[in-house]
FIRONU-699549 format. One line per 2 residues: for each residue z, y, x of C-alpha. Coordinates in pm, 1 decimal. Layout:
Z/Y/X; ...
REM end
This chain:
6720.2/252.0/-5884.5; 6463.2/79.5/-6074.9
6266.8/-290.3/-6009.1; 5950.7/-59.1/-5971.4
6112.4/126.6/-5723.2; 6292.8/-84.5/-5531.4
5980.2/-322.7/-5500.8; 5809.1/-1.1/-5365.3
6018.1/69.4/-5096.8; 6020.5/-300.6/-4973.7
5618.3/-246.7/-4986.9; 5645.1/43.9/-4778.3
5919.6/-80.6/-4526.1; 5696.5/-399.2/-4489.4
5402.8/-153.8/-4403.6; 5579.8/41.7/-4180.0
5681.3/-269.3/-4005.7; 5346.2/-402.0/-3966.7
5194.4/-18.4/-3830.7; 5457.7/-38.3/-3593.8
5419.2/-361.4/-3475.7; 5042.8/-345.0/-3464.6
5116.1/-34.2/-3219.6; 5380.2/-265.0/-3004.6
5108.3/-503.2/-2908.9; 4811.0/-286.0/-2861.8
5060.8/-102.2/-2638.5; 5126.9/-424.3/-2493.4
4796.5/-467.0/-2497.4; 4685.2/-128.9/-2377.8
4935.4/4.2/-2148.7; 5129.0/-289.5/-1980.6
4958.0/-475.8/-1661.8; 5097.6/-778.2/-1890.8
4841.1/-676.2/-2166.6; 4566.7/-546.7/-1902.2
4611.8/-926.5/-1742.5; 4569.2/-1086.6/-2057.2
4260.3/-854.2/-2151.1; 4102.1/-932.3/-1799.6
4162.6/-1318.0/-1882.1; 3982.6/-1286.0/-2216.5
3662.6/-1038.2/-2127.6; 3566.8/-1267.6/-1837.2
3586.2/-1577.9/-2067.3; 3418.2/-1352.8/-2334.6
3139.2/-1273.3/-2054.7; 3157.5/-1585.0/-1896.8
3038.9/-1762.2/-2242.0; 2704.0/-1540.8/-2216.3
2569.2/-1601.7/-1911.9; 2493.5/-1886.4/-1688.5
2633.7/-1922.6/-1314.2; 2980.5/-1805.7/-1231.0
3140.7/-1483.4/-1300.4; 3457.6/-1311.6/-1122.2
3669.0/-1030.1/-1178.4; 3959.0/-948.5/-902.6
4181.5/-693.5/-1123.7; 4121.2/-426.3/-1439.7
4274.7/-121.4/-1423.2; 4266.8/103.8/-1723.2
4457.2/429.0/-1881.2; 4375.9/254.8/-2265.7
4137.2/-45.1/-2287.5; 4065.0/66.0/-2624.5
3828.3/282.1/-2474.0; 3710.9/162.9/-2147.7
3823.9/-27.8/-1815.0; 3771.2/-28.9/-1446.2
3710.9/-370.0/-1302.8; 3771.1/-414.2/-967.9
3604.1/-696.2/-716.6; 3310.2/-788.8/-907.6
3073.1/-1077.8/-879.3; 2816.7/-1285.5/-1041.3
2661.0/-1579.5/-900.9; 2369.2/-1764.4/-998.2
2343.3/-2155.1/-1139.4; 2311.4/-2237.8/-786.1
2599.0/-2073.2/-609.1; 2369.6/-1798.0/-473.9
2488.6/-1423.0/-494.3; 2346.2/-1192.3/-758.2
2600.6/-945.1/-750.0; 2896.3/-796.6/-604.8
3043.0/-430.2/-667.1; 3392.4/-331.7/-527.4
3429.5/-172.7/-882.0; 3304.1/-106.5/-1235.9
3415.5/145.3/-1434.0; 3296.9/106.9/-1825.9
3337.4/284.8/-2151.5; 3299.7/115.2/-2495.6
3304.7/112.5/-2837.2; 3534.4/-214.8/-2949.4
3333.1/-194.8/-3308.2; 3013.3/-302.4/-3143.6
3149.8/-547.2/-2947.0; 3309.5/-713.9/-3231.5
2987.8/-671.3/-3414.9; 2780.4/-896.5/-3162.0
2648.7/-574.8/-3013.2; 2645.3/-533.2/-2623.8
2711.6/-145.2/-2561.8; 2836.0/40.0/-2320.3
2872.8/409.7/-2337.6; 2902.1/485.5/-1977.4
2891.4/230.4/-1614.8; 2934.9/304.9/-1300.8
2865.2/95.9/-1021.7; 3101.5/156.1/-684.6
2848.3/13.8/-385.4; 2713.0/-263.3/-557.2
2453.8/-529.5/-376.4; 2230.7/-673.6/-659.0
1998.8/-940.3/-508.4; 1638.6/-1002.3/-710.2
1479.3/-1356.4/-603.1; 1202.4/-1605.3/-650.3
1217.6/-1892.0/-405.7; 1032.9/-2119.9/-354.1
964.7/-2389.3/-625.0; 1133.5/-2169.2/-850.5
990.2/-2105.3/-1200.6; 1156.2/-1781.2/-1304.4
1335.3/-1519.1/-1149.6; 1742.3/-1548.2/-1111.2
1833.1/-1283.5/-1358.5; 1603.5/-1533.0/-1614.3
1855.7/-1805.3/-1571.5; 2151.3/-1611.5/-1566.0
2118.8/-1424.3/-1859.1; 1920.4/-1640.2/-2102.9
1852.2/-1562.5/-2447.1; 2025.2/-1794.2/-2611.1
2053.1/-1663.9/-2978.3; 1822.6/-1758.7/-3263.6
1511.2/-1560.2/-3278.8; 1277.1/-1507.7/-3637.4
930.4/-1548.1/-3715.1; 762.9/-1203.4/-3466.0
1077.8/-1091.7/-3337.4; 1280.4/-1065.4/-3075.6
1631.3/-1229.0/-3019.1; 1893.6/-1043.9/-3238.6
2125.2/-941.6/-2956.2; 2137.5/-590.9/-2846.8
2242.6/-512.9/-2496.5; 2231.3/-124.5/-2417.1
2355.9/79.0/-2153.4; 2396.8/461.7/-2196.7
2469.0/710.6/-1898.2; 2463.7/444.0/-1604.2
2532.8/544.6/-1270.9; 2486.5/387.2/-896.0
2686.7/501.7/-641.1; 2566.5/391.5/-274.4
2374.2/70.5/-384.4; 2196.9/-178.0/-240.8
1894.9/-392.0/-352.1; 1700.1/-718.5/-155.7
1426.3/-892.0/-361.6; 1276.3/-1203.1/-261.0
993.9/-1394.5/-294.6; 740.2/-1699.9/-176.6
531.7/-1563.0/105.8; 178.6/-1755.1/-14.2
-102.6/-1537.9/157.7; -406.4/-1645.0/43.9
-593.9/-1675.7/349.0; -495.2/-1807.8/701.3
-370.8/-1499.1/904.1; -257.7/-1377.0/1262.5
21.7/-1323.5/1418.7; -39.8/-911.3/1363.4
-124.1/-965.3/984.1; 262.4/-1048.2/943.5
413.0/-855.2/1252.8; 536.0/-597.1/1052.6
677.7/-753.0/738.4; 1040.4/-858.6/675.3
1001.4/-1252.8/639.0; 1318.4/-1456.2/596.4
1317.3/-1890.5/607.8; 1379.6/-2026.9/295.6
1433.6/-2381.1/134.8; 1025.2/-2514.8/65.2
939.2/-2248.9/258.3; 914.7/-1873.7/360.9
1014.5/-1579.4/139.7; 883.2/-1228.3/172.9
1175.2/-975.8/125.0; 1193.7/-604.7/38.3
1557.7/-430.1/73.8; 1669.9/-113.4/-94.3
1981.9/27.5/57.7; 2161.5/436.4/24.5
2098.1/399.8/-333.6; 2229.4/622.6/-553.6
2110.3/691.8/-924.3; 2158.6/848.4/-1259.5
2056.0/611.4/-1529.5; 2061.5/773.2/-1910.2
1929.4/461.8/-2064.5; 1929.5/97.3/-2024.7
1787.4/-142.7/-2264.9; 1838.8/-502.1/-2203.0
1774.0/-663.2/-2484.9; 1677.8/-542.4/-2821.6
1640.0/-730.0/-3162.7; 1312.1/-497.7/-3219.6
1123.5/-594.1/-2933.7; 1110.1/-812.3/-2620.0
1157.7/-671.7/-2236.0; 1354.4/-430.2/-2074.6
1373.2/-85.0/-2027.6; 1509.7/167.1/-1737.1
1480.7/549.8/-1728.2; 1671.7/690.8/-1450.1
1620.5/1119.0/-1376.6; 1740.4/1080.3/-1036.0
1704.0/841.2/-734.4; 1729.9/823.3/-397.3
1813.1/573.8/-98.9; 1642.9/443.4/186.3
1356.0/118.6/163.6; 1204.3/-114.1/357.3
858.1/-263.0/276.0; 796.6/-304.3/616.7
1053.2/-284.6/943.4; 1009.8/63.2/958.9
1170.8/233.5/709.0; 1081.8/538.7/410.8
1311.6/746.4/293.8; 1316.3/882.5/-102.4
1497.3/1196.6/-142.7; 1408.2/1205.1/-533.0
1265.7/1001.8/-811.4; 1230.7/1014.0/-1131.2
1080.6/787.2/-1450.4; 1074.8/459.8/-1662.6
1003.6/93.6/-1533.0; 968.7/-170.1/-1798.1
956.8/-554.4/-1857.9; 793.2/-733.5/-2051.5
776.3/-1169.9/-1965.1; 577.7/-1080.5/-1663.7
431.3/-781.2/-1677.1; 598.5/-496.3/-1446.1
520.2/-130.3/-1608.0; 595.1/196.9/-1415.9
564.5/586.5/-1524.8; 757.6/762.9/-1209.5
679.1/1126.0/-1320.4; 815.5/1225.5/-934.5
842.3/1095.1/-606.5; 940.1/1266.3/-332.7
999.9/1118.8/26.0; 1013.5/1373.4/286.8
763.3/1686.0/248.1; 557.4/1415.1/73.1
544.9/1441.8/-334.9; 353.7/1210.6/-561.1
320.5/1107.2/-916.6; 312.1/709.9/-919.2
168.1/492.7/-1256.6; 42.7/138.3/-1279.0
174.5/-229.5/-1384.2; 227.5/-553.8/-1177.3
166.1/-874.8/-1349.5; 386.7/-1155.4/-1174.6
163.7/-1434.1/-1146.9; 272.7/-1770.3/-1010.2
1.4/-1781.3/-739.6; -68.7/-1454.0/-689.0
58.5/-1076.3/-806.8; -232.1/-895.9/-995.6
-156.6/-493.6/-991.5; -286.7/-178.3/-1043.4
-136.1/147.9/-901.7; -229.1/507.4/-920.9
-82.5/721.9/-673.9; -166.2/1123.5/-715.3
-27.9/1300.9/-419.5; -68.6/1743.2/-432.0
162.7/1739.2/-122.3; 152.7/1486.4/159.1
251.9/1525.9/510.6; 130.6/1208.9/750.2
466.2/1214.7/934.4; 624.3/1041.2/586.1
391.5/742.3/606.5; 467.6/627.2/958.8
636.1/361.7/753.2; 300.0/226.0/629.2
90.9/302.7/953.7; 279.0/380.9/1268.6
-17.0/523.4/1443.8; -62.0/796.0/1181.2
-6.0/1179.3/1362.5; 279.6/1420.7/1259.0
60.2/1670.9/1179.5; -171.7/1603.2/896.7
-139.8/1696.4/562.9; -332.5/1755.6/261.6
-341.4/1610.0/-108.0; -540.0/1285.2/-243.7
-532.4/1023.8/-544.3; -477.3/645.1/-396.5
-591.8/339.9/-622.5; -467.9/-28.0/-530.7
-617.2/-228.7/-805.6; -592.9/-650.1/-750.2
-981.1/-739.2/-767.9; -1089.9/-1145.8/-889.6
-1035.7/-1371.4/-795.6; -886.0/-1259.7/-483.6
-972.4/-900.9/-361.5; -817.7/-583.3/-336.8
-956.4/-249.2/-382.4; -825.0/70.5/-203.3
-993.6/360.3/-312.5; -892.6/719.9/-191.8
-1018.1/965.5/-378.7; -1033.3/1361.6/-381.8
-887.4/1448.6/-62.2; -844.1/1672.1/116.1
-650.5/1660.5/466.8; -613.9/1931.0/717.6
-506.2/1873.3/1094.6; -549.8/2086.8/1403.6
-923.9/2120.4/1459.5; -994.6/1856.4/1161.1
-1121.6/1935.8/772.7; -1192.2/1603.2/609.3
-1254.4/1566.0/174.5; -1407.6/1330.1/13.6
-1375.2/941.4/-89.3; -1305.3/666.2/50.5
-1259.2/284.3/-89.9; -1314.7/-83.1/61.1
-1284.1/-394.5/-146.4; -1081.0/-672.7/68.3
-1065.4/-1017.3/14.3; -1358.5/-1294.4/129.1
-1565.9/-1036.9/156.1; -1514.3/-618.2/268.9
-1711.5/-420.0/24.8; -1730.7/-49.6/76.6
-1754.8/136.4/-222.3; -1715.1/572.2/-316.7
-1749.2/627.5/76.2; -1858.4/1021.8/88.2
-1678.2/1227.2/366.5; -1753.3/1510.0/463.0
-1582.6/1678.6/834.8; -1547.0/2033.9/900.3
-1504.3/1963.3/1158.4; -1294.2/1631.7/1235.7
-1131.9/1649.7/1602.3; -1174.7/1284.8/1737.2
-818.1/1286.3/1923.7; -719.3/1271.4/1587.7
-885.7/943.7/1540.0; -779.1/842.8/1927.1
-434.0/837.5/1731.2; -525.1/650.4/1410.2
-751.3/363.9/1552.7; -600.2/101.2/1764.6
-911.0/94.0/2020.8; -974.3/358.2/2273.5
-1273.7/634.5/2200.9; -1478.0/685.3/2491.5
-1536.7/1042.0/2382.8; -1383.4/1344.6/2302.5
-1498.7/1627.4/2085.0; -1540.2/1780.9/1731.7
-1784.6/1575.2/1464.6; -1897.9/1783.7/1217.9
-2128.1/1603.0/851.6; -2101.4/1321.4/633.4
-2120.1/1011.3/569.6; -2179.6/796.9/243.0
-2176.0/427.6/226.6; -2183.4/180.1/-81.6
-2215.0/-167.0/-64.4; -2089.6/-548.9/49.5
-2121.2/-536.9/490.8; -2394.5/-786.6/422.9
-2556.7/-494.5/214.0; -2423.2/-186.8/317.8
-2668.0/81.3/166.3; -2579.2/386.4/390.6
-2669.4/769.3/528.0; -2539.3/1079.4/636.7
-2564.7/1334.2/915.1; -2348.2/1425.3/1189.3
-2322.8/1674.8/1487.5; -2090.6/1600.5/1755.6
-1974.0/1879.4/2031.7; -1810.5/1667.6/2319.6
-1651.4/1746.2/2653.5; -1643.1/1470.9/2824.9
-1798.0/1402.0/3057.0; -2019.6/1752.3/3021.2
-2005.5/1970.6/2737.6; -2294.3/1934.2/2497.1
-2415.7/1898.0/2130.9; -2544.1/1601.7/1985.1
-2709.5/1572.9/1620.7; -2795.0/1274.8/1393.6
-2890.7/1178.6/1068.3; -2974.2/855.4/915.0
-3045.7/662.0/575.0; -3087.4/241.3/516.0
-2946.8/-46.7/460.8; -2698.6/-267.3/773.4
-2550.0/-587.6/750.7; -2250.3/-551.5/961.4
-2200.6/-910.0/939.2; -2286.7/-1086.7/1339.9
-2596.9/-1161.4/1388.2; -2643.6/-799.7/1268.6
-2924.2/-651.6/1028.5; -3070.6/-367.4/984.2
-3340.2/-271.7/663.1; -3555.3/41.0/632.9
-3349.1/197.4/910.7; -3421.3/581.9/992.4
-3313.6/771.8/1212.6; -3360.1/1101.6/1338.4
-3239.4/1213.1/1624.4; -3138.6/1613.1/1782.4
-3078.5/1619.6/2161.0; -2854.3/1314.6/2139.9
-2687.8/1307.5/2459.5; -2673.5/977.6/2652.5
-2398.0/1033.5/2813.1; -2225.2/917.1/2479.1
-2388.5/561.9/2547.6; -2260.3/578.0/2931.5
-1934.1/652.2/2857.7; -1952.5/268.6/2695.7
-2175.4/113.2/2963.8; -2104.2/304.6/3280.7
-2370.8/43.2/3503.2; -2713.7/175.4/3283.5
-2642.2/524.2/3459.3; -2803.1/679.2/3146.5
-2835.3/1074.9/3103.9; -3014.0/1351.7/2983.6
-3058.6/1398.8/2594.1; -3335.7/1249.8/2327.0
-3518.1/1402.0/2031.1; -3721.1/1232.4/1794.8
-3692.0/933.8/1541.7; -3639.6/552.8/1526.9
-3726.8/278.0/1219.4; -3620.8/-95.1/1271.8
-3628.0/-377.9/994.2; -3486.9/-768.2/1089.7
-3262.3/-930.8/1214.4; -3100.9/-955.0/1589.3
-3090.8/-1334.5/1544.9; -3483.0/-1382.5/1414.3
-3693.1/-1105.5/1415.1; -3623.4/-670.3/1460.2
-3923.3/-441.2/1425.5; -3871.2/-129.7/1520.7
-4095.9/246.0/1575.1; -4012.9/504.0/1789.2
-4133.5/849.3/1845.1; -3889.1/977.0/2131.7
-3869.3/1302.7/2382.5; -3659.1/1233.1/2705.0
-3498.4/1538.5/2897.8; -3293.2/1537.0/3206.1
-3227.1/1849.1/3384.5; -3364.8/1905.9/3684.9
-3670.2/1649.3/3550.9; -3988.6/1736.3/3339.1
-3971.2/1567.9/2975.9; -4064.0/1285.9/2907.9
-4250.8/1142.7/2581.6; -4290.8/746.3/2455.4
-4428.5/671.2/2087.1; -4497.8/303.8/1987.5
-4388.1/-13.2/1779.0; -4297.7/-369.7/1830.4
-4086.2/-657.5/1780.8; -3791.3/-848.5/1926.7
-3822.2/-1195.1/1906.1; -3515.0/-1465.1/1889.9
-3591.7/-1829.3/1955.8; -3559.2/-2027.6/2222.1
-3556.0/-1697.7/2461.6; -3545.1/-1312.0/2324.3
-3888.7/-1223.9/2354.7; -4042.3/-871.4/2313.5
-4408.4/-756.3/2165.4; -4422.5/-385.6/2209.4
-4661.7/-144.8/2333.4; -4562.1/253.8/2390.7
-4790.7/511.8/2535.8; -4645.6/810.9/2767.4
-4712.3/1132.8/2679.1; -4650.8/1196.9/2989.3
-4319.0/941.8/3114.0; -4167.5/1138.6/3394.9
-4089.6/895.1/3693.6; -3797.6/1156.7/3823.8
-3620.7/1076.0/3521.0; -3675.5/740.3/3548.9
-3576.2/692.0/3918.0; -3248.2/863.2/3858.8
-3188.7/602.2/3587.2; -3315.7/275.9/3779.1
-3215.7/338.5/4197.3; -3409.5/94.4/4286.7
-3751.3/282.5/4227.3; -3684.3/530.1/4528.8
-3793.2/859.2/4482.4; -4110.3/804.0/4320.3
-4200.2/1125.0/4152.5; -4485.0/1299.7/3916.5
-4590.9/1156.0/3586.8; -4747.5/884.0/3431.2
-4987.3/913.2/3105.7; -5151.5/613.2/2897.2
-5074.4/300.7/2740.7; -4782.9/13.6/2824.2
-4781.7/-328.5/2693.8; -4457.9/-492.9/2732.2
-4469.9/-893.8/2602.8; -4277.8/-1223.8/2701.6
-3921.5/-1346.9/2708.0; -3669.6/-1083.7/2885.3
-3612.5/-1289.9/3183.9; -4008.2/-1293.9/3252.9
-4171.1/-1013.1/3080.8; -4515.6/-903.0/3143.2
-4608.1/-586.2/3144.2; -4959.2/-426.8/3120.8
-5038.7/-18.8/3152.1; -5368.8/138.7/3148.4
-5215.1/471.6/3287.6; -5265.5/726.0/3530.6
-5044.0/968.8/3803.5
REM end
């Protein structure tokens, strides 16, 4: 045999040598619980080195690490010793080649019941994920770090999610204003918290961090799992969509919602400000049932449903605007479309009111509105109002068929201006009234014994606290009485006393009528036709009439 040949062989004995030993210790590596330990040891010191807090890992399990692991009894704490995460297990698949490479990604995750806590306290300046997974690697001139972290066909299996942050309201509030939310002590203060539990997700796409661009990205095509904004909870049977981060700005496309019978299609962006959260959310419901949203208001009935488009847009420098829009909601007895939006903050600003009832069934409101209604009945119009309450520019016309305490129809209609603000206001106030039954008014004040209907119109302009002029042109029938008719003017007067400057004439003023109203006038009877001049303060007035009976 030759040099040449003989030097070959060696070459190819050495080579063989060095495959098969290469094989011995990623079998070592790869299939022994010696080489899984020592792999476990280095990827949570690998890990460990990128982010700040403490990281553990119980046990990895794996059929060949080479191509992904399951790591069992998994948490992450913050800097501060506070939890962040725990998962009983974690099963990933990688690519070695991008790891090596500096790139972060993982071809597949699952979670097994993991509890991921999201928190600002108080005093902090960032959010905990900011300070545990800082971006520590160089960045250039307009771009981003140059670390990419991406997560491909992600998967959450019975999760659980609690974000925290400082409860600041802007305003002093009462005891009902926080009855309701989830509030937890905190060092410096008191933390708001929201808690997501039942969760379970498909997640095609992940992006951490990217060396294009700055933020996060999450697209999930299914979600669902159990939430509480408030105590009572809301359940989401399906969701689908994209959030994404950027510094502090919170973006959201969820293309569907569905919780219950109730289905929505839910856009907008939260900025996280450190004094105060500015937003702006478009909800777009076609199918909503009432019975889903006892989670937001408790008094709401079973039984309604219908479709609308809800706005909550953050208004400066401290408001919020609610606007619903295009709805339509159907109960027994009740047809209500239209708009409706108020402006909260120092101020309550109405603004897009125009609803219209066809009819709406007032036990329906009895169930809605925390106060008792002293009537009962179908309202049938509309009603449009625009405007601050100090301003509020309104009209409309309604028709009310009641049955308590008698049956009977009632009409109105109205157009001007009300500050709803105590003293009270009124400008360029008309109103026209069609048999409006006053046993509406006597329901609320039982003592004035009022009854019988009226007809006609009223105009007042003032204030209650200075000055209220007012017109009236009015018809008065009772049964069993002749009608009665009173036109005239005047003025109430607030200083020292109230004080009243009117004068009406009867056209006739039926005294029946009037003695079943006042008991104390007997049973004086017939009519009474001419002027009445009515003037002084309310505890002395004066009264002057040029009439005859």
């Amino acid at each position: 045999m030759g040099r040449a040949a003989r030097i070959t062989r060696y070459l190819l004995i050495g080579l063989l040598a060095g495959l098969a030993l290469m094989a011995g210790v990623l079998f070592l590596l790869t299939r022994t619980e010696f080489g899984i330990e020592r792999v476990r040891l280095f990827a949570t010191g690998w890990l460990a080195d990128r982010i700040e807090g403490e990281l553990r890992i119980g046990r990895v399990t794996s059929g060949g690490l080479l191509a992904g692991a399951m790591l069992h009894d998994v948490a992450i704490d913050d800097p501060r010793g506070r939890p962040f995460l725990r998962a009983d297990s974690a099963r990933l698949a990688y690519n070695w080649r991008t790891l090596a490479g500096g790139r972060i990604v993982f071809g597949g995750l699952t979670l097994y019941r993991p509890q991921l806590s999201i928190e600002k306290l108080p005093g902090d300046t960032a959010w905990n994920y900011e300070y545990i997974f800082p971006d520590t690697t160089p960045k250039e001139e307009g771009l981003a770090g140059n670390r990419l972290i991406l997560i491909q066909r992600a998967r959450v299996i019975d999760g659980q999610l609690v974000v925290r942050f400082p409860f600041q309201p802007a305003a002093p509030i009462q005891p009902d204003d926080t009855a309701r939310l989830l509030l937890e002590p905190a060092a410096g203060g008191v933390v708001r918290v929201l808690r997501f539990e039942r969760l379970h997700a498909r997640v095609p796409r992940v992006l951490w961090e990217s060396p294009l661009e700055e933020g996060q990205l999450l697209r999930f095509t299914s979600l669902s799992g159990r939430g509480y904004l408030y105590q009572d909870p809301f359940e989401v049977r399906d969701a689908r969509g994209a959030v994404t981060v950027r510094d502090s700005l919170v973006s959201f496309d969820l293309a569907r919602v569905q919780s219950g019978d109730t289905r929505a299609q839910i856009v907008g962006r939260v900025i996280l400000g450190e004094k105060r959260w500015r937003y702006d959310i478009r909800i777009d419901s076609d199918r909503l049932r009432s019975r889903d949203l006892h989670w937001l208001h408790p008094r709401l009935p079973d039984n309604a449903a219908g479709r609308l488009v809800f706005r909550i847009q953050s208004q400066e420098p401290a408001g919020t605007l609610w606007l619903v829009s295009d709805a339509q909601l159907r109960a027994p007895s009740t047809r209500i479309a239209g708009s409706f939006g108020i402006i909260t903050g120092d101020t309550l600003y109405f603004t897009r009111v125009n609803l219209r009832a066809s009819p709406l069934n007032l036990q329906f409101l009895k169930q809605v509105l925390p106060g008792e209604l002293p009537v009962d009945g179908l309202l049938v119009g509309t009603v449009e109002v625009e405007g601050p309450v100090s301003s509020l520019t309104t009209q409309g016309e309604l028709r009310l068929a009641s049955r308590k305490p008698a049956p009977s129809l009632s009409a109105l209609s109205w157009s001007g201006t009300v500050d709803l603000r105590p003293p009270f206001a009124v400008q360029g106030l008309r109103a026209e009234l069609r048999k409006l039954d006053l046993a509406l008014f006597a329901a609320l004040r039982p003592e004035l014994r009022l009854g019988g209907s009226i007809t006609g119109r009223i105009e007042a302009t003032g204030r209650l606290d200075q000055s209220l002029r007012f017109a009236a042109a009015l018809q008065h029938q009772r049964a069993g009485a002749p009608a009665s008719q009173l036109e005239g003017r005047g003025a109430l007067q607030r200083g020292a006393d109230r004080t009243v400057d009117a004068r009406f004439d009867a056209r006739p003023l039926a005294l029946d009528a009037l003695a079943a109203t006042f008991p104390q006038l007997g049973r004086v009877t017939g009519e009474l036709h001419g002027p009445v001049t009515i003037q002084g303060p309310l505890h002395d007035l004066a009264v002057k009439a040029e009439v005859a009976t």
